[in-house]
C-alpha positions in Angstrom: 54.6 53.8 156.4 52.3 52.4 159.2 48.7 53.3 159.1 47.1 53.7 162.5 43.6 52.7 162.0 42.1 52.8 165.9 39.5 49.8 166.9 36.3 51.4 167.0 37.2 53.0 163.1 38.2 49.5 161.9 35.4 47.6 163.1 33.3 50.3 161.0 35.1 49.8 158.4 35.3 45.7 158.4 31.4 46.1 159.1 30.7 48.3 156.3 32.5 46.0 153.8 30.0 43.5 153.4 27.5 46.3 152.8 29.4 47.4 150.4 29.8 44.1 148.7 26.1 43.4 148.8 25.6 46.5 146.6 28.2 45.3 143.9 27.4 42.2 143.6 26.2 42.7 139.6 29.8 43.2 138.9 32.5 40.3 138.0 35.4 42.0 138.8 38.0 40.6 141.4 40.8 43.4 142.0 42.7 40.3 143.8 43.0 38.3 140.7 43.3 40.9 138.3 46.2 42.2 140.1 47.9 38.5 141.1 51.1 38.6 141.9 51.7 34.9 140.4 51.7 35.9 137.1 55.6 35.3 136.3 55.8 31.3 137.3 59.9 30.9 135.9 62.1 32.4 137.7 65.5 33.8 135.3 68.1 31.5 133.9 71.0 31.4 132.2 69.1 31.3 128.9 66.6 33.6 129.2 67.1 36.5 132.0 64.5 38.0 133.7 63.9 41.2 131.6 63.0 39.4 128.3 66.3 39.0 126.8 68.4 36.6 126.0 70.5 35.4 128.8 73.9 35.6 128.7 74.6 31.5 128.2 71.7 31.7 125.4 71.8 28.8 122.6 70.4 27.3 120.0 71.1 24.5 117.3 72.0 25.3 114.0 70.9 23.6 110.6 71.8 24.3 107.3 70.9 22.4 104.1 71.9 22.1 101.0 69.5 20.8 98.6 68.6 19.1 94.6 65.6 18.6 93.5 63.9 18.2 89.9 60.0 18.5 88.9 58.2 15.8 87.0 55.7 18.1 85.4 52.9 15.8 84.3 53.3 13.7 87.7 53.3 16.7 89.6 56.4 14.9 91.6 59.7 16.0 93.9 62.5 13.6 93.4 65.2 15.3 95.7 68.0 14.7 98.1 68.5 17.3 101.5 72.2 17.1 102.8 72.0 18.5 106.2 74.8 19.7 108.5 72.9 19.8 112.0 75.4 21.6 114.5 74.2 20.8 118.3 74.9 23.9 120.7 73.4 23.0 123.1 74.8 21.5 126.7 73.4 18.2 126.0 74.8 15.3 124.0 72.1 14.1 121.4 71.4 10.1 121.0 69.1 10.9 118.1 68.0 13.6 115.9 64.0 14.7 115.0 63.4 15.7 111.7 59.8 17.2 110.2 58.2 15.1 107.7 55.4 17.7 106.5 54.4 15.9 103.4 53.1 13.0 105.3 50.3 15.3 106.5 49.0 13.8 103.0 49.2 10.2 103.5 45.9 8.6 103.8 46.3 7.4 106.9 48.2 10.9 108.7 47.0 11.9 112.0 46.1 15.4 110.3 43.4 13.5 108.2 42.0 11.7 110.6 41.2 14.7 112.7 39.6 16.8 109.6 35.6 16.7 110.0 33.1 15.8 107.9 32.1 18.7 106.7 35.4 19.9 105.5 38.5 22.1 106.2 41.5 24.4 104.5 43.6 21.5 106.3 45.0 18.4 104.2 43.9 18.3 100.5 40.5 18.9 100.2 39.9 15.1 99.7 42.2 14.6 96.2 43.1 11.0 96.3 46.9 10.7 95.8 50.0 8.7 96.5 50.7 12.0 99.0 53.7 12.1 101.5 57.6 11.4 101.6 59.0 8.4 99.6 62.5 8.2 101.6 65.1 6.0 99.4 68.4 6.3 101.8 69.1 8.5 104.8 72.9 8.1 105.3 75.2 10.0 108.0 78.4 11.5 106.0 80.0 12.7 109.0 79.9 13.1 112.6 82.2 14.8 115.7 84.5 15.8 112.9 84.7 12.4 111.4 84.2 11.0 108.0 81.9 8.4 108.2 79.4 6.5 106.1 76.5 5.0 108.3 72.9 4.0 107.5 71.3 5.2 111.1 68.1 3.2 112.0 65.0 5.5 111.6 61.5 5.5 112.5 58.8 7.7 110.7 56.4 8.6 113.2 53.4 10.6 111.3 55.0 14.0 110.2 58.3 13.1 112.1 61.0 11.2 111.9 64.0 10.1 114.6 67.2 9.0 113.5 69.5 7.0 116.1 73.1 8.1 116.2 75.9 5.6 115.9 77.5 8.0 119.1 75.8 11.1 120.2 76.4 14.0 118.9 78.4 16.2 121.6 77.5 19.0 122.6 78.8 22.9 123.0 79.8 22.3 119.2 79.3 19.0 117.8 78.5 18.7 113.9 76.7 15.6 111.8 75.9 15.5 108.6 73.5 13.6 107.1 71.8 12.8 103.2 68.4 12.0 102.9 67.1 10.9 99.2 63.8 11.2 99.1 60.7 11.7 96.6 57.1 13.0 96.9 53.7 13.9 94.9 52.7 17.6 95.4 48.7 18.0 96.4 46.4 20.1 94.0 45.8 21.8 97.0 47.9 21.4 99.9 46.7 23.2 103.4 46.6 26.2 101.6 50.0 26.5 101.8 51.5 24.8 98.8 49.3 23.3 95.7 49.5 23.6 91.8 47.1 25.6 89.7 46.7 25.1 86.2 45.8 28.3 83.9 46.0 28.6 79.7 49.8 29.1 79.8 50.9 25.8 81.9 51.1 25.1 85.9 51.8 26.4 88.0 54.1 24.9 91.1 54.0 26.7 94.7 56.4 24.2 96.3 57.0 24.1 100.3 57.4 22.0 103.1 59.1 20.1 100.6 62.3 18.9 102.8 63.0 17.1 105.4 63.3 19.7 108.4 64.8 19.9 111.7 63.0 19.7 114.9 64.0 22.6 117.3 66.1 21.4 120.2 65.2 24.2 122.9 66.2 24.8 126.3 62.7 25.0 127.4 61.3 21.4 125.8 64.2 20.1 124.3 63.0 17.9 121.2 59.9 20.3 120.0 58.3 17.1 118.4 54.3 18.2 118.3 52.6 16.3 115.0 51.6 18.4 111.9 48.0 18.7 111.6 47.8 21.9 109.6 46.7 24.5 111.4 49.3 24.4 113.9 52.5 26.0 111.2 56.0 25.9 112.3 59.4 25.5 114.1 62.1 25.7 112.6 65.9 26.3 113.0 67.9 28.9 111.3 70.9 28.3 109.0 71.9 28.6 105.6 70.2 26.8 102.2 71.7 26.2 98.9 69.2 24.8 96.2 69.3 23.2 92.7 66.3 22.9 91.6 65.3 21.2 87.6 62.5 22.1 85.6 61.1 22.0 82.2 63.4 24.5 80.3 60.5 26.5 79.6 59.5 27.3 83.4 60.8 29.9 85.1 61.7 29.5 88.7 61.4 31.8 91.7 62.4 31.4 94.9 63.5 32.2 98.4 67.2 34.0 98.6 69.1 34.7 95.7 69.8 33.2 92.2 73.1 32.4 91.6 73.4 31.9 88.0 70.9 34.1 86.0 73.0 33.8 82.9 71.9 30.2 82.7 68.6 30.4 82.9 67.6 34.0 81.5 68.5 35.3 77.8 70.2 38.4 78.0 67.4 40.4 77.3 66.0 39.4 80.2 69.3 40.2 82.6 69.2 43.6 80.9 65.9 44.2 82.1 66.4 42.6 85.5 69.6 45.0 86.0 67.5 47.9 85.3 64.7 46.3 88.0 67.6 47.0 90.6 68.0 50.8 89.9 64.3 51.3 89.5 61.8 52.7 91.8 59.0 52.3 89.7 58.0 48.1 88.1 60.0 47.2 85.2 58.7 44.4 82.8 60.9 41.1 82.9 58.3 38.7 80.7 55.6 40.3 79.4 52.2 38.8 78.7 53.4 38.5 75.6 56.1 36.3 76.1 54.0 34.6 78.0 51.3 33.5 75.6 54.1 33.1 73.4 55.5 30.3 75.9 56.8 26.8 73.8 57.2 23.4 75.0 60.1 22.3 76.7 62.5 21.1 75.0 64.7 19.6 78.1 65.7 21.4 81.6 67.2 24.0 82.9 68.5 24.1 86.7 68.1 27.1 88.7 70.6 27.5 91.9 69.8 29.9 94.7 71.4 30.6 98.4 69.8 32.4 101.4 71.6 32.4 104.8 70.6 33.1 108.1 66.9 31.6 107.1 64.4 29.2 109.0 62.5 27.6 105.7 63.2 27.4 101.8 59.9 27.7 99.2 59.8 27.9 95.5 57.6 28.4 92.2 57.8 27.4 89.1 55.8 28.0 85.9 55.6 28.5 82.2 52.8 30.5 82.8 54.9 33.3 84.9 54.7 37.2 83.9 57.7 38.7 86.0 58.5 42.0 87.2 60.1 44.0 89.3 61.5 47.2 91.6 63.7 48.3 93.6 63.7 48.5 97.5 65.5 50.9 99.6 65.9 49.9 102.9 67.8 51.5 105.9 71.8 52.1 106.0 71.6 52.3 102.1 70.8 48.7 101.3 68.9 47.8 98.5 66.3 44.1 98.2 64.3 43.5 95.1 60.8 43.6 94.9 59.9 40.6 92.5 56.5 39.7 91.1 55.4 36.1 89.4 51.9 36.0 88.1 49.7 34.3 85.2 47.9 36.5 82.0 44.6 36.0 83.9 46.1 37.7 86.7 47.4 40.9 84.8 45.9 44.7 84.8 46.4 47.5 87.5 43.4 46.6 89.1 45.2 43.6 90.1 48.5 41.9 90.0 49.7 44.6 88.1 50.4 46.6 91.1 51.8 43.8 93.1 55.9 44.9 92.7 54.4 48.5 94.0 52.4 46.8 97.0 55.8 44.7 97.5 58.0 47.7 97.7 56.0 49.8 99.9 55.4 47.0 102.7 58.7 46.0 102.7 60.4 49.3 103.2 58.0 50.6 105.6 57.8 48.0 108.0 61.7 47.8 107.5 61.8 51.7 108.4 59.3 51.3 111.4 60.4 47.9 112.8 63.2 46.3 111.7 64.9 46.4 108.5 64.5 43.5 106.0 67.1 40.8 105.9 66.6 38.8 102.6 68.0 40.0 99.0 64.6 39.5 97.3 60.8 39.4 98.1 58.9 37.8 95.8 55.1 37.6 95.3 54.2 34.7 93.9 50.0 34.0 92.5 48.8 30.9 93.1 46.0 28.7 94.8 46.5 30.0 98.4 44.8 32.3 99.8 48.0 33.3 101.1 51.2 31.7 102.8 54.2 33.4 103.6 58.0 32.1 103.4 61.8 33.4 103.9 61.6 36.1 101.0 58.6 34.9 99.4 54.9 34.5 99.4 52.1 32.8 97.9 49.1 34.9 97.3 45.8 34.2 95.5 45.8 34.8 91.5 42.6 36.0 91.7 43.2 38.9 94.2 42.5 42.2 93.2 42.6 45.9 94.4 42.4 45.9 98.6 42.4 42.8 99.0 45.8 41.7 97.1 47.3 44.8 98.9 46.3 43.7 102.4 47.1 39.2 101.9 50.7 41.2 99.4 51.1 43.3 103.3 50.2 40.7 105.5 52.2 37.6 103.8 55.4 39.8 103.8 54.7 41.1 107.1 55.7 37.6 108.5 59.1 38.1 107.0 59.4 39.8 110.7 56.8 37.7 112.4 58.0 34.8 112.5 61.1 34.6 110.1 63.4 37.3 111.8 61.7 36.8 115.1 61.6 32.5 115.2 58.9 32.1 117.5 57.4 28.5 118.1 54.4 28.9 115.7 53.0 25.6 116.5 52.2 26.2 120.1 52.1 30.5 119.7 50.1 31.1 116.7 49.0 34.3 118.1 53.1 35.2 118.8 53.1 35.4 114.7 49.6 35.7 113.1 48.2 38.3 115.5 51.5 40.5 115.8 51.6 40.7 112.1 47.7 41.7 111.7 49.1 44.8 114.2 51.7 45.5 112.3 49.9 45.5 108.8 47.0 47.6 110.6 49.7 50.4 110.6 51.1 50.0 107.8 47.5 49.8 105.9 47.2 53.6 107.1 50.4 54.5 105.5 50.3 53.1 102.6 49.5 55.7 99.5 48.0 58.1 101.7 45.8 55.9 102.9 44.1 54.5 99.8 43.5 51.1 101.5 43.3 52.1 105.3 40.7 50.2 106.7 40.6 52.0 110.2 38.4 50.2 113.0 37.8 51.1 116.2 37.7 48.1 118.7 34.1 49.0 120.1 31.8 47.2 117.1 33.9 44.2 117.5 33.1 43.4 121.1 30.5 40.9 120.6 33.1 38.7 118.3 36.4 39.3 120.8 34.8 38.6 123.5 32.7 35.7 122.6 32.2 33.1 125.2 32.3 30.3 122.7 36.6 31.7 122.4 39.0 29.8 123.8 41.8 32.1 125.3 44.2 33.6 123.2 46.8 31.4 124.5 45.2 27.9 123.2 47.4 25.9 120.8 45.8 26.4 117.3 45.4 22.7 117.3 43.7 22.9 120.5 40.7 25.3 119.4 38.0 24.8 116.8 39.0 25.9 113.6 36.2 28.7 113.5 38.2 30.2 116.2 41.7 30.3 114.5 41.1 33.4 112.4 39.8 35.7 115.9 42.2 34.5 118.0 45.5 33.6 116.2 44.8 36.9 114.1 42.3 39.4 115.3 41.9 39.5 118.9 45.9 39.5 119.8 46.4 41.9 117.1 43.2 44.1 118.9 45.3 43.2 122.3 48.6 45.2 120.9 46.8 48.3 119.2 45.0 48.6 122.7 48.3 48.7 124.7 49.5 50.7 121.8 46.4 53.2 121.8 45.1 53.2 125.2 47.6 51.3 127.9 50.9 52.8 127.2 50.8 55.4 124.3 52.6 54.7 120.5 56.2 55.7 121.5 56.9 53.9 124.5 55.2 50.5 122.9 56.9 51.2 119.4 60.3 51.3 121.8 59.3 48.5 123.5 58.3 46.2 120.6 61.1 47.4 118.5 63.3 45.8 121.3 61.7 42.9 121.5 62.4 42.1 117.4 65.5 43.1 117.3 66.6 40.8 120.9 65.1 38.3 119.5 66.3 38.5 115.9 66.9 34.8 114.8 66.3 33.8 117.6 63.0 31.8 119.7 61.6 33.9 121.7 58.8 32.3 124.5 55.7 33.9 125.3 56.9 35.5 128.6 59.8 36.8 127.3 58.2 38.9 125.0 55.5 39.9 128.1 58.8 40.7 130.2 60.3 42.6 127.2 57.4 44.5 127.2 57.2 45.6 131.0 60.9 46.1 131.2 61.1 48.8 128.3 58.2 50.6 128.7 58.6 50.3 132.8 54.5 49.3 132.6 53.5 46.3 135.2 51.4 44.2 132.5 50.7 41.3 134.0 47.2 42.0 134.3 47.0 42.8 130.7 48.4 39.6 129.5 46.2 37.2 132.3 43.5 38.7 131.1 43.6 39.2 127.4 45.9 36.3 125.8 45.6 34.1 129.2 41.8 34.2 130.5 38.6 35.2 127.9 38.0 38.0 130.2 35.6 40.6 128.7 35.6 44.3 129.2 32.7 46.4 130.9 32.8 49.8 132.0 29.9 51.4 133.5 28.8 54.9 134.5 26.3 54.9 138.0 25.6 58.1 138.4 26.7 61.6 138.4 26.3 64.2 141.8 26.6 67.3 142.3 29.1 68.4 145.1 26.5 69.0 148.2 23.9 69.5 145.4 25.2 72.3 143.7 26.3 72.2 140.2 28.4 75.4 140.7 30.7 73.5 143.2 31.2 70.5 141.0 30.3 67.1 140.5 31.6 63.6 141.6 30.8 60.8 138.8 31.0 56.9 140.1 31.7 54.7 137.8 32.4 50.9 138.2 33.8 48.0 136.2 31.7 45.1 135.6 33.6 42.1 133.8 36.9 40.3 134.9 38.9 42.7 132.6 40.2 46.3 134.3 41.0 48.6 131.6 42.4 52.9 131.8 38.9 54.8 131.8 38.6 57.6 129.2 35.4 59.8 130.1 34.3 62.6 127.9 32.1 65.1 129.7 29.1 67.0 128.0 28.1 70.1 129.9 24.5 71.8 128.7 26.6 74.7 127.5 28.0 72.3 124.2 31.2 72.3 125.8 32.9 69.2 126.6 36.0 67.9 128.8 38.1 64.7 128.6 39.5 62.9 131.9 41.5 60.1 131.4 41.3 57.9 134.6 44.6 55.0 134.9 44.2 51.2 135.5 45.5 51.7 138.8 42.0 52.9 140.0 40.5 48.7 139.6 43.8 47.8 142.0 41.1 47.9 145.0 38.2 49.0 143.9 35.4 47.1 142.3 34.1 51.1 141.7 35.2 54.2 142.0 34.6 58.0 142.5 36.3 61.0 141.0 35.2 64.6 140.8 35.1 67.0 138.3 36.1 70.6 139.3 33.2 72.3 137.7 30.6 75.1 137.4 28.4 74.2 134.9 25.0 71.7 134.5 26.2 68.4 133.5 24.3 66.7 129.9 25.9 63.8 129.2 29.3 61.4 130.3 30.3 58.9 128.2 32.8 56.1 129.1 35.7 55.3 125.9 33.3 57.6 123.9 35.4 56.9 120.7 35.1 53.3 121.0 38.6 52.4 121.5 37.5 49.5 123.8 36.0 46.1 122.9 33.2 47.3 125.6 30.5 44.0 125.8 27.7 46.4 127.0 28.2 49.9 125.7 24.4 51.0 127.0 25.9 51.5 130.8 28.7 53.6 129.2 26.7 56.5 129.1 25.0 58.6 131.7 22.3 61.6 130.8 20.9 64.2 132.9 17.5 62.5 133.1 18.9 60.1 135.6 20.6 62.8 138.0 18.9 62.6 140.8 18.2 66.0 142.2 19.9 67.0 145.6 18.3 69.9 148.0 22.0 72.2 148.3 23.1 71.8 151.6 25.4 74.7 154.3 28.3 72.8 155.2 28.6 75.2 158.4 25.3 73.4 159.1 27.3 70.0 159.7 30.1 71.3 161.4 31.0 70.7 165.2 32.3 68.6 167.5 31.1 65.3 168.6 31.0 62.3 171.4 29.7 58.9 171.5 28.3 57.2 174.8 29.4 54.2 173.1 33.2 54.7 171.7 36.0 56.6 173.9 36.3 58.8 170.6 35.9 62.3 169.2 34.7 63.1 165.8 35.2 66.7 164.7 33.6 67.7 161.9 34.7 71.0 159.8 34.5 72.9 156.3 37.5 72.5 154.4 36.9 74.0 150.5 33.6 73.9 150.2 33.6 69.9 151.7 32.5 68.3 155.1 35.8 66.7 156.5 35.4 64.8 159.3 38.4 64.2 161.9 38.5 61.1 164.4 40.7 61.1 167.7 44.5 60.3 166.0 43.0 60.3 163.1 43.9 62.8 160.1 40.8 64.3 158.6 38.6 62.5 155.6 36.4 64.6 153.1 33.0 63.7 153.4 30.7 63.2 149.9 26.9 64.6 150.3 24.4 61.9 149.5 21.2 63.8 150.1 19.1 63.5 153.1 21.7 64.5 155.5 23.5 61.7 154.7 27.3 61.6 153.8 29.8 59.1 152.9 33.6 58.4 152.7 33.4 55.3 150.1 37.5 55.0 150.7 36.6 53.1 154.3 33.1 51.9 153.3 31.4 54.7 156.0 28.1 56.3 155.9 27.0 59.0 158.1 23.2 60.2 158.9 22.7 63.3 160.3 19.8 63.6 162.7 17.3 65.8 161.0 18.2 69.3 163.8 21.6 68.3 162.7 22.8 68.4 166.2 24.0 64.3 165.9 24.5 61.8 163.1 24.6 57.8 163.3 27.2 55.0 162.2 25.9 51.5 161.9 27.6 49.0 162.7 26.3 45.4 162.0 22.9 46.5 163.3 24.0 48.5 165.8 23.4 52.0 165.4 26.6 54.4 166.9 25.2 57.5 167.9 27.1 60.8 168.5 25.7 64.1 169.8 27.1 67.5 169.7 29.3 68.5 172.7 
């Protein structure tokens, strides 16, 4: 379509603009930027297509690992050996491998030290002095390319990595190498809040991670993903399959990710009994008791406890003499059944607190399986230790001393990152907010589900404006490395989980972003998804351009600010309706929800889209009316992280009052000396339109005074007071028509 402005109109309009922009120069807001189309930098490739999905020549590496290890109780040490088989899919032929040393964190002299600050940090190990980090005794390459070899590669420990140079590379599209590390460490007291021994009356106990040499990803966006462990930043990891041996003190008992393979050895039969009725029960069933455990005797030797999970990114265990155990059921979809396991000390017992654990367990796994995606792993296991929660394949590590709300929401939130990131293998290290804050969302809905809400902690986003929107934030989009630890928690967690309940709630309504997001897991299933694949996901499922949402929220610190500037009625009368202006004052464009208040008590909603901010720094819309206006309130249920909630609201103090006008009054036809046009003016519905030569007719808004507008084209209109001409000024010069 062509629009046929003529000169004279145009030149009005041009000259009108920088009035117009003079009068708005209080708000922020650029429509141009918001709106960029140079959002989407990567074009589509063979790996990743342009709709968010895998492309059709997608790869990734493999690893799997099968490992032994035994526990030195009174050293607190790891002696264990990792055989990896490291299959390279990718097109490139590897000289060398990159492995993650995450134990080093705890050397004296790690990188991850050295940045933690005086006055402490959840980070390293709270200051214990220890021999901490990986004791390597051999790293030998078995085979390689389908060959039987045995080769000590020349290696190099770089911090919390480690590159191992390949006799021949390893080929690609296919090529295998496997390769035995022997290795040894001591496990911190405390370590990052993610692994750490506790004592308590009964014995130790273990919560054992990062406790194997790991692959680096290989990725077809960076290749080696080689970024230093510092602590906050968590992981990236490869999926494959993991066997483990693990030998303890014959009187610990040992839980861990995947499945045991041989209870018989390491449970009396009393014990299987009760574990086979676990698995048929919806309700907890009692494994060890606090009985037994008080009851608990030395060792007497060691028992080894062997366990498989496949199609896993990570392996974690716990061990303890101190361990109650119980257990339930869990149905999920298609029929299949997981088991809901719980590992706790006596000072954690009672329903008021771990007691209730298998039941919080159960419930989170099967809902977010029904809602999202079902559940993968044969057990989930709750494990109490010294964190303050830390989540694995299968298992977690939550705080013995939680109780009540809070051990249901770190029990939810832990085992929520069995989707985020353990079925969905974002880069966790780069993305925190790709797994933290999508599993706050998630466990925000599944906190109102749970037992009829006992725990639902419902917020509205409004109160927490002044925290989201901080200017002290780094974007959402910062490394968690990269911003002050302060930060992590609001934007790794909070403010992209407030991001997702706002596209949810107020952007594109609960079914189409539940279809879109439940594509996006299951696409990306076992798989690494980037940042903009998930964006592009988004947009092409729910058929919602979002590129404004995500520049703005999880790329810029843009703030929110919507603001009501005034309310008139049409040509002064309230019977004829009213047109409310409205105008948005930060960086952010949002949807506008306005509830109106009439002086009757009765009340309408108008919900106003995000296309409105696409050109418009404000904007006009009228309400087809007959009653006296009282009140309009912008997002009145504070669904919004609004910075300045006072200019939401508009009263009928501030109306200003407006003399009703007779349109027929106005109406006529009319010529300029000036411009070789015609303006006719007539009554269309109760409006002024006004018609230009070649020109379709425009509604005229009343102002007061005689003078109208049409904001679309930035043009004012002043009637002479007889009403027999009006003016349009033009940079100073003052357009005058007269009445034929």
């Amino acid at each position: 379509m062509k629009l046929n402005f003529s000169k004279p109109f145009l030149a009005i309009a041009i000259a009108f603009s920088s009035v117009a922009f003079a009068q708005e120069t209080a708000s922020k807001y650029d429509y141009t930027e918001a709106f960029s189309n140079n959002f989407y930098q990567n074009n589509a490739t063979e790996t990743r297509s342009a709709s968010g999905q895998p492309g059709h020549n997608y790869w990734q590496n493999r690893a799997d690992y099968k490992l032994v290890a035994s526990l030195n109780d009174a050293k607190k040490e790891i002696t264990a050996s990792a055989e990896i088989t490291y299959k390279n899919n990718s097109f490139d032929d590897l000289g060398f491998l990159w492995l993650q040393m995450d134990q080093n964190l705890f050397k004296k002299d790690s990188r991850g030290n050295a940045v933690i600050p005086t006055g402490g940090s959840r980070n390293g190990a709270k200051g214990q002095e220890f021999d901490g980090g990986y004791t390597i005794s051999s790293i030998e390459i078995l085979s390689q390319n389908g060959k039987a070899t045995k080769v000590s590669p020349k290696y190099t420990v770089v911090d919390t990595r480690m590159q191992v140079d390949l006799p021949q590379d390893l080929k690609s599209k296919g090529g295998e190498i496997v390769l035995k590390i022997n290795y040894s460490f001591v496990s911190p007291d405390y370590g990052s809040d993610r692994m750490g021994v506790e004592p308590t009356k009964n014995g130790k106990i273990f919560t054992i991670a990062q406790w194997f040499p790991r692959m680096c990803v290989y990725d077809d966006v960076m290749g080696w993903n080689t970024l230093p462990y510092l602590g906050a930043g968590e992981f990236y990891l490869e999926y494959g399959n993991v066997t483990a041996e693990i030998t303890v003190p014959s009187n610990q008992y040992v839980v861990a990710s995947g499945e045991l393979l041989n209870p018989k050895d390491v449970y009396s039969s009393s014990e299987i009994s009760k574990w086979d009725a676990a698995k048929n029960s919806d309700k907890t069933v009692i494994i060890r008791s606090a009985e037994d455990a008080n009851a608990t005797k030395s060792a007497s030797g060691t028992k080894t406890w062997k366990f498989k999970i496949e199609n896993t990114r990570d392996f974690a265990w716990a061990s303890s003499a101190a361990f109650m155990l119980d257990a339930a059921r869990i149905n999920l979809p298609d029929g299949k059944k997981s088991l809901a396991i719980s590992a706790y000390p006596v000072e954690s017992m009672g329903d008021a607190a771990w007691g209730r654990s298998t039941e919080y367990t159960k419930y989170s796994i099967e809902n977010m399986s029904k809602r999202w995606y079902p559940y993968t792993y044969p057990n989930a296991t709750n494990v109490a230790g010294n964190e303050g929660g830390m989540e694995y394949p299968g298992i977690v590590f939550c705080n013995l001393n939680s109780k009540g709300a809070e051990l249901w929401g770190v029990t939810d939130h832990e085992f929520g990152h069995n989707w985020f990131p353990m079925i969905v293998g974002s880069n966790e290290r780069k993305y925190a907010w790709m797994d933290e804050g999508f599993n706050t969302f998630i466990n925000s809905v599944s906190g109102e589900d749970f037992n009829k809400g006992e725990y639902a902690d419902r917020q509205t986003l409004g109160p927490s404006a002044p925290m989201l929107m901080s200017d002290r934030l780094e974007p959402v989009s910062t490394a968690p490395d990269n911003l002050k630890e302060a930060n992590l928690g609001i934007l790794a967690y909070y403010k992209p989980a407030a991001g997702l309940q706002m596209l949810r709630e107020t952007v594109l309504g609960k079914d189409r972003f539940d279809k879109a997001f439940k594509t996006y897991i299951s696409r990306w299933a076992f798989k690494h998804p980037q940042p903009e694949d998930f964006y592009r996901t988004m947009e092409n499922v729910a058929g919602e351009e979002l590129s404004w949402f995500w520049n703005g929220w999880f790329i810029k610190n843009w703030k929110v600010d919507q603001a009501v500037d005034a309310v008139k009625y049409v040509n002064g009368d309230y019977k004829k309706g009213a047109v409310i202006s409205i105008s948005n004052m930060e960086q952010m464009p949002m949807p506008v929800d306005v509830q109106i208040k009439y002086a009757d008590g009765t009340m309408d909603n108008k919900t106003l889209p995000v296309e409105i901010w696409k050109r418009n720094k404000s904007w006009n819309f009228e309400i087809n009316s007959t009653k006296e206006i009282a009140s309009v309130i912008l997002d009145p249920n504070g669904n919004l992280p609004d910075v300045n909630r006072k200019n939401n609201k508009w009263t009928s103090d501030k109306l200003v009052k407006i003399d009703p006008i007779k349109i027929s009054d106005y109406t006529g036809k009319f010529s300029s000396a000036a411009l070789p046009i015609k303006i006719e003016m007539k009554e269309d519905g109760g409006k002024l339109m006004a018609q230009a030569t070649g020109q379709s007719a425009f509604p005229l808004e009343y102002l007061g005074a005689n003078k109208f507008s049409f904001e679309q084209a930035g043009i004012e209109i002043q009637f002479n007071a007889d009403k027999k001409g009006f003016s349009i000024l033009q940079s100073g010069t003052d357009f005058k028509f007269t009445k034929d």
